[in-house]
N, C-alpha and C positions, 0 to 999 in steps of 0.2 A: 384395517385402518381406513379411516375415512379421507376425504377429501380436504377436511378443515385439519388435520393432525397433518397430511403430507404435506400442505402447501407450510404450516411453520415448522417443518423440520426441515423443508427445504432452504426457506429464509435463513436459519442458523446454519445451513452448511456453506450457504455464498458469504456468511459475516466472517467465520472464518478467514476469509481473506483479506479480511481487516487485521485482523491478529497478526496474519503472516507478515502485512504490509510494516505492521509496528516492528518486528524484529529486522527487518529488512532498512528500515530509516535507521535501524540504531547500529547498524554494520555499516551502512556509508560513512554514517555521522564520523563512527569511531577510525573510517580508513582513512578517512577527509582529514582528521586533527591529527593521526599519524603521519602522512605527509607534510602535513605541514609543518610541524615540529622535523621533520628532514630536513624541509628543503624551503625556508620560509622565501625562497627571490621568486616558486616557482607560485605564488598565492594567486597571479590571475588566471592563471589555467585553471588551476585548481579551482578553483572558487566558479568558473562556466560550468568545469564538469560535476563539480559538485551540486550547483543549482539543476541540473538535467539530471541526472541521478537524482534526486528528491522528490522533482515536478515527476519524473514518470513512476516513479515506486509511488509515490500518492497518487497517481491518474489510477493504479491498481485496488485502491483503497476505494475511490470513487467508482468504480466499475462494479466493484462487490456490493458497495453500500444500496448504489442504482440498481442491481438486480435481485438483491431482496426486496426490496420496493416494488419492484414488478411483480413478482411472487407473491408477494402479500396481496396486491391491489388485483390479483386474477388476470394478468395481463399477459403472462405468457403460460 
């Protein structure tokens, strides 16, 4: 295997984490709407913890994306 073939089979194995990131938003998404149909007085808690569970499952999405980038660009 050459050098040009490992570095984009590498980029595809950090996207990957984009993928996992998608199912990951849509299990918050879905425990964020079940709570809140619980317990609708408890919405401003819910709604910080929900915005920081979002921000950090997508900083994971940004991570992955950022380090195919790198991969591809010969940088690390």
């Amino acid at each position: 295997m050459d050098a040009a073939s490992a570095k984009l089979i590498g980029a595809g194995l950090a996207v990957i984490g984009m993928g996992v990131v998608g199912i990951g938003l849509g299990l918050i998404f879905n425990a964020w709407l079940h709570a809140l149909g619980r317990n609708p007085s408890a919405a401003p808690v819910l709604r910080q913890m929900g915005f920081l569970g979002f921000a950090l499952t997508e900083a994971l999405a940004l991570f992955a994306f950022v380090l195919a980038i790198l991969i591809l660009l010969n940088v690390l």
